[in-house]
N, C-alpha and C positions, 0 to 999 in steps of 0.2 A: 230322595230316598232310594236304595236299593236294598232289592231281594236278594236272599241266596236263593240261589237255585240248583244248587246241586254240592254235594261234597267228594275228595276224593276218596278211595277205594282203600279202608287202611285196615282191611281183612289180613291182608297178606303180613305179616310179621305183627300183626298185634298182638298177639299174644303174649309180646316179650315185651310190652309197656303196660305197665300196671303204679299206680298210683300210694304206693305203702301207707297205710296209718302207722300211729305211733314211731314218727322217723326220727332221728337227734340230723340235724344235721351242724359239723364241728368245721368254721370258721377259723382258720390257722393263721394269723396276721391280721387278727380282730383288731389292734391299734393303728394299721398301717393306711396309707394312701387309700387302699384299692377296696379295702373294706369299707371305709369311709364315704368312697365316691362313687361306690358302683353296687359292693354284693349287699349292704345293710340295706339300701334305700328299696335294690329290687326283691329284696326278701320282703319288706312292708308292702313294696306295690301287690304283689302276689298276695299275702297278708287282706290287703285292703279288698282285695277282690278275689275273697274267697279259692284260690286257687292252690294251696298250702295243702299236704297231707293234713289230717285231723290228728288232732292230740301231739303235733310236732312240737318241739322243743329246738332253742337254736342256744349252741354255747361258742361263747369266743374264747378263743385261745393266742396269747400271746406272750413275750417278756417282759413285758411292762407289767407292775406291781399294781395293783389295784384291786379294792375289794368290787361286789359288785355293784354298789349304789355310784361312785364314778363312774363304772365301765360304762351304767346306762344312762349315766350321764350325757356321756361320749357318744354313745348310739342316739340319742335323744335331737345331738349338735348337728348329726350328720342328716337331719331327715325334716324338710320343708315342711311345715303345718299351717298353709292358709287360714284354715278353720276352724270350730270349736269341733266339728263331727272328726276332720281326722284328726284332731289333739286326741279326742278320745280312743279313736284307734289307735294312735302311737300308744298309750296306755298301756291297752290290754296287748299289743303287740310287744312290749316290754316287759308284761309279764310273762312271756315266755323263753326269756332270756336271763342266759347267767353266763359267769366269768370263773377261769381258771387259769393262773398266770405259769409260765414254766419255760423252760432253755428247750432249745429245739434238737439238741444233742444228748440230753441225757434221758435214760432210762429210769429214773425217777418221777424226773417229769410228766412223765409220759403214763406213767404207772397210775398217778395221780388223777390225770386227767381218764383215766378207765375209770378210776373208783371215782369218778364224780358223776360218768356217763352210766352205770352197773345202779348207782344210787335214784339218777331219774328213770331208769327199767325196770327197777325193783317196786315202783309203788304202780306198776301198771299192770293190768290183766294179762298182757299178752305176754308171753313166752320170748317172743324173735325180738332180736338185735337190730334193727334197721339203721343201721351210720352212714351217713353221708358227708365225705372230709372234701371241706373246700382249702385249697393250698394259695389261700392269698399271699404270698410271698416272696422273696425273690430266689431267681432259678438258683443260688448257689446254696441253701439249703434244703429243694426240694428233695435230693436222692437220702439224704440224712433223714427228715422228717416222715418220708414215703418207710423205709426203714423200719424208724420207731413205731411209727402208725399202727405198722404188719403186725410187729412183733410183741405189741401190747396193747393197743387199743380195737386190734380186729373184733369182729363180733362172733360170737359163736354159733349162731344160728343168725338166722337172715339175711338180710342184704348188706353188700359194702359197697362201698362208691367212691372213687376220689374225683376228685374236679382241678385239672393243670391249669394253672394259667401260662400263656405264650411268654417269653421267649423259651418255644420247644429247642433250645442250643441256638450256637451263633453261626454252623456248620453242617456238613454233612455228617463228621466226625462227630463233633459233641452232642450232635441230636441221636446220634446211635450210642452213644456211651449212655446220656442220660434213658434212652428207653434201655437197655442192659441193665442200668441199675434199678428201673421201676420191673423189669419182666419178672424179677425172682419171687415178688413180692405180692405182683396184680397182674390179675388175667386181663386180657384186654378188653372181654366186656366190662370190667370194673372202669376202665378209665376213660374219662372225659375230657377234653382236649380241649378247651373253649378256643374260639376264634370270634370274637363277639359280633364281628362283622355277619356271621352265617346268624345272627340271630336280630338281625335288621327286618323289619317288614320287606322291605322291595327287594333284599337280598333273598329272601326267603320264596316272595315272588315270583321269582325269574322261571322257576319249572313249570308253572304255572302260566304264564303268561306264554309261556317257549312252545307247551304239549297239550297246553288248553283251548288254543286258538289256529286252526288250520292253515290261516293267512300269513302270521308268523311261520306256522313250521314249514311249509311251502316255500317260501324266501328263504330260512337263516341257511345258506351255505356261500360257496365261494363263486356261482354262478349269480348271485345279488348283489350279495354284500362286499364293497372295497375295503375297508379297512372298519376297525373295532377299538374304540379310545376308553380306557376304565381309568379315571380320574379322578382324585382325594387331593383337596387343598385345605388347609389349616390358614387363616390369617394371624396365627400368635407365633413366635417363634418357642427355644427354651425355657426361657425363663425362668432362672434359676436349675432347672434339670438336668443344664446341659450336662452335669457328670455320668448322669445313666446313658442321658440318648446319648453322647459320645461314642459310648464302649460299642452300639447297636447300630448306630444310624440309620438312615429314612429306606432304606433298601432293606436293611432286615427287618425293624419297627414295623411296615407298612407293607411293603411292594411283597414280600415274599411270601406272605401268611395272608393279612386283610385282600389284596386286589388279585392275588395268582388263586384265590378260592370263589372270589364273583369270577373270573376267567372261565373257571372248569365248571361253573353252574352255565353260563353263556354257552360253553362248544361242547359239553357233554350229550351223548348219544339218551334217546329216550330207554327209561329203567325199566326194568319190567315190570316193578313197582312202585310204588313211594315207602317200601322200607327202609331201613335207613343201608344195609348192608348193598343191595343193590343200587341204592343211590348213588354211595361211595365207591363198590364198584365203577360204574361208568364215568365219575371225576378221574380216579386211577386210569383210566384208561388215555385221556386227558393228557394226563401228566406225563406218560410214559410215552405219548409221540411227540414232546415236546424236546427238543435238542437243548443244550446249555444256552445262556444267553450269551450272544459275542461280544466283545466290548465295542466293537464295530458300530453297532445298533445302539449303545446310550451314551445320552447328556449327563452329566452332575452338573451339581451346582451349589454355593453355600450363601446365605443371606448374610447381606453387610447392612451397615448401616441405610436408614429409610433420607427418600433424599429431601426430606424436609428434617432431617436431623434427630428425629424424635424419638425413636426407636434403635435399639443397638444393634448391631451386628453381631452374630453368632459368636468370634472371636473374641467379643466385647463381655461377653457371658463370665464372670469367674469362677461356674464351676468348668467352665470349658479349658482342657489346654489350648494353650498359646499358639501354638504350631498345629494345630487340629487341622489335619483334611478329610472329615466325615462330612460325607455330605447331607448337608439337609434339604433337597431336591434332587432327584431322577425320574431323567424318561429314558422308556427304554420299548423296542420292541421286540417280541416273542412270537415265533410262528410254531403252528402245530403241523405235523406232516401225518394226514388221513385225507380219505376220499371227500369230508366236508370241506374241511377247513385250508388243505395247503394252498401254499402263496396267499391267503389274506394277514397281512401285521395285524395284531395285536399290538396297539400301542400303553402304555403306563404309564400313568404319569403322579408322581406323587410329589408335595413338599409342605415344606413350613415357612412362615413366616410370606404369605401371600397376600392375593388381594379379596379371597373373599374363602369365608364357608361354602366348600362342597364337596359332594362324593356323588360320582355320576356313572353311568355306562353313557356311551355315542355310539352308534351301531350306523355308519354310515354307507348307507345302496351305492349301484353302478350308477356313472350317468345313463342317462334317456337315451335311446338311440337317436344322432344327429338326423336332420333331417327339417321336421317341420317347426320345431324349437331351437332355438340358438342361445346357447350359454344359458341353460334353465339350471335352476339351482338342483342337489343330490337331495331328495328323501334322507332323513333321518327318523332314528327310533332314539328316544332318550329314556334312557329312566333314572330318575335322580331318587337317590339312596338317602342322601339329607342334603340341607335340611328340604323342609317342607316336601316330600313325598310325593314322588307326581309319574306319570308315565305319558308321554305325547309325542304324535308322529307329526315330523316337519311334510310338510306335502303342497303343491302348487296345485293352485285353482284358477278358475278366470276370474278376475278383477270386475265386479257386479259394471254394468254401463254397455255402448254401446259396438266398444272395439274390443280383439280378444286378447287383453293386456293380460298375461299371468302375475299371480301375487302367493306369496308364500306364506300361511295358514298355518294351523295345529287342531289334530285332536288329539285333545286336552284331557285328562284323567288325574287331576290333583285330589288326592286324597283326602287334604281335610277340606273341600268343598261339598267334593263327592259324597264321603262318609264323615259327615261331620259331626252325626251322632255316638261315632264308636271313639273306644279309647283304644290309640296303634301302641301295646304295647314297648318298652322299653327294651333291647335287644337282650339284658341280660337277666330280666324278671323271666322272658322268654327262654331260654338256655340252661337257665337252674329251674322251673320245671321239666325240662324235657329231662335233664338228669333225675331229678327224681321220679319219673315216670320210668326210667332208663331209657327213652329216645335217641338213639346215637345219629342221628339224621343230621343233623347240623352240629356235628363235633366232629374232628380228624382224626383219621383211622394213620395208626402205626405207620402202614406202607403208602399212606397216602403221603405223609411228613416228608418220612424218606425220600422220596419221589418227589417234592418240591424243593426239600436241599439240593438234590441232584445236579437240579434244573439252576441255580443261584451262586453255589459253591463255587465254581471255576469264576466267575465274572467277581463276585466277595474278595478271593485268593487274589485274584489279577490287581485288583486296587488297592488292597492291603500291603501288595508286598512291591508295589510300583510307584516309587515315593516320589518321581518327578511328576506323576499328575495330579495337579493343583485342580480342586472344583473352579469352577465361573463363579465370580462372585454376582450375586442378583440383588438388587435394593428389598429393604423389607417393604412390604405394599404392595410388590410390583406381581407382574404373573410367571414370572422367573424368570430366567436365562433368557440375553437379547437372542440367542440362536435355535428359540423352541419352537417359533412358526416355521421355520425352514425345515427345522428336525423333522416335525409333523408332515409337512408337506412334501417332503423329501419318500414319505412311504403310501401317498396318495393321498394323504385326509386334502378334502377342499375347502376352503373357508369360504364362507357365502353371507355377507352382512342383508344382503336381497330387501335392496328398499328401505334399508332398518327395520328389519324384524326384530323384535326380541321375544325372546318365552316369557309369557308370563308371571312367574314365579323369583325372576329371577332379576338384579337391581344392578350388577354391575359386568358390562361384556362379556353376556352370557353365550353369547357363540365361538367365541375367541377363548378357548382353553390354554 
């Protein structure tokens, strides 16, 4: 069991997080994937654990025709009920749900879906307007939708809120075109950026663990630490998707948004608070000593068939085109130029179609000074982001007996051992309250966006428009491209098997990324 023993300091900008009663909050691609797989279920988990404004109300909005005894059908389909207690919760959690179907382009529609929102405000005590518009949908009619929202569904008192989902543009370009078309409309305290990764436990972690513990903040610069690996592996590849990831690929999908924002939590200077504004501050800060990425510095690579045959290859895909070279694999490395961090790599590494689930940081030390150890393995600090949740520092000890054999150890901090009485939130239960709080702490600020295009665009541009580079092709299963140990090693990382260690949490060559 653990205690808390203390919490942090959230004097400084609390004032501007407050918890609204009586909120609508409007679901926009209530039919779609994303509502389905992600905002319904963490709207119930919230729901389930009391964490909901009071007297909220949730309406879906989509094109699909349906009255609302299907819709909550549909909500119904989308949400695991082990039990008879939470069947009963899904229940009443249903009853606070309704449906309005309508075109995302007309003004009718739209008009509609006020008079249906004015009709649940109308039989309440309170005065204010509180909306909160989630934009489950795809980016090509968010500027449309954001639009209509403004122009008839805003509230007249109260709070407004919109909630983006990523892809913020495919460029530096179209990420500034689509904020031009949200600026006319929404103040930038109104909008919320999701990145659901910022809304991970261990992700969330990382300030904490960075500004909480002096042993850490004493170490994390470029006189310790050699290099820095943030890695995300998927074992499925498309499947069936490949039309969307196509148009995206694992460089914008991933690398550019998910792992370049655990990056700026990793090398950011401590905040002068934990509000959200100076938070993102010191990320910006981040960003902006960071140079473009060279194409010098990455691998691609695209998954072909698995070599027991059983699994297709990316190309094999039919929503995929034939001639596709998106890659579904990139390592790439990223330096910052400040007084912490210059000359240590940032390495990245992301792909599909792998040999296992994970999303990790490796924060790998200097060697030991030579001398009275020979070939002793590098200290590492790992924190695995999923699965299974853990935080453990690789370190040498002497081997218990009579000679002073070193052996390579961990302390171990697995989360569901550790706290196995808590439930680690779901990243996006967590992210939609902090919106409704208005928490901007773990969402992207405008200039932060900006400032990670920056950093992406020239390298994006380079292989877009340079049609003789073909990706490596890499088996499905495998850990990708034959040439990613050298890559690695090429910017210092050491591979250290030490005896056969393995971490504990972890089933398949977990030291070999």
């Amino acid at each position: 069991m653990s205690s808390v023993i203390n919490q942090t300091d959230d004097r400084q900008g609390a004032g501007t997080i407050e918890l609204k009663d009586d909120t609508i909050i409007v679901v926009l691609g209530a039919s779609g994937d994303l509502a389905k797989k992600k905002t319904f279920p963490a709207l119930f988990g919230l729901f389930r654990n009391k964490f909901l404004p009071k007297d909220i109300r949730i309406v879906g909005y989509a094109r699909t025709k349906m009255d609302t005894d299907e819709y909550l059908k549909r909500v119904r389909s989308y949400i695991k009920v082990p039990t008879k207690e939470i069947e009963d919760q899904l229940d009443q959690f249903c009853k606070m749900c309704t449906y309005v179907s309508g075109q995302y382009d007309q003004d009718d529609s739209f008009i509609n879906l006020n008079k249906h929102l004015e009709e649940i405000e109308n039989n309440r005590q309170s005065k204010e307007q509180n909306r909160v518009f989630y934009m489950a949908l795809p980016p090509s009619v968010f500027t449309t939708v954001s639009e209509q929202l403004k122009r008839n569904c805003y509230p007249k008192s109260g709070l407004a809120r919109i909630i983006v989902e990523k892809p913020f543009g495919k460029d530096l370009q179209s990420s500034r075109d689509l904020q031009k078309a949200l600026e006319p409309n929404w103040k930038e305290e109104e909008i919320f950026r999701i990145d659901h990764y910022l809304g991970k436990e261990m992700v969330k972690n990382i300030l904490i663990l960075r500004f909480g513990n002096e042993f850490f903040n004493a170490t994390w610069n470029r006189r310790h630490i050699d290099n820095v690996q943030i890695t995300f592996k998927e074992p499925f590849g498309t499947e069936g998707r490949g039309g969307y990831f196509d148009e995206f690929g694992i460089i914008r999908d991933v690398m550019q948004n998910h792992l370049l924002q655990v990056l700026t939590l990793l090398a950011m200077e401590r905040p002068i608070s934990f509000s959200s504004e100076d938070i993102r501050d010191e990320k910006v800060r981040v960003l902006r000593a960071m140079d473009a990425i060279e194409p010098k510095n990455v691998i691609i690579g695209q998954y072909g068939r698995s070599l027991d045959g059983s699994k297709p290859g990316y190309l094999e895909d039919d929503t995929v085109p034939k001639e596709s070279r998106c890659p579904t694999f990139c390592a790439m490395v990223a330096y910052i130029k400040n007084e912490r961090w210059d000359g240590v790599p940032f390495i990245l590494k992301a792909g599909k179609a792998l040999n296992e689930q994970k999303t990790e940081v490796r924060i790998q030390f200097k060697d030991v000074t030579s001398g009275i150890f020979k070939d002793i393995p590098r200290n590492e600090l790992v924190i695995r982001v999923q699965p299974n949740e853990s935080v453990y520092i690789k370190m040498n000890s002497k081997l218990p007996g009579l000679s002073m054999q070193t052996v390579v150890t961990e302390l171990d901090l697995t989360y569901r051992r550790r706290f196995s009485d808590l439930k680690i939130p779901e990243a996006y239960e967590s992210l939609i309250l902090d919106a409704f709080k208005g928490d901007h702490s773990n969402f992207v600020r405008d200039d932060e966006l900006d400032a990670s295009w920056r950093i992406f665009t020239p390298l994006l541009h380079y292989l877009d428009d340079n049609k003789e580079i073909i990706p490596m092709e890499y088996p499905y299963g495998s850990r990708g491209p034959a040439v990613l140990d050298d890559f690695t090693a090429s910017y210092g990382y050491k591979f250290s098997d030490a005896a056969g260690y393995q971490w504990p949490v972890t089933t398949s060559a977990p030291n070999r990324l």
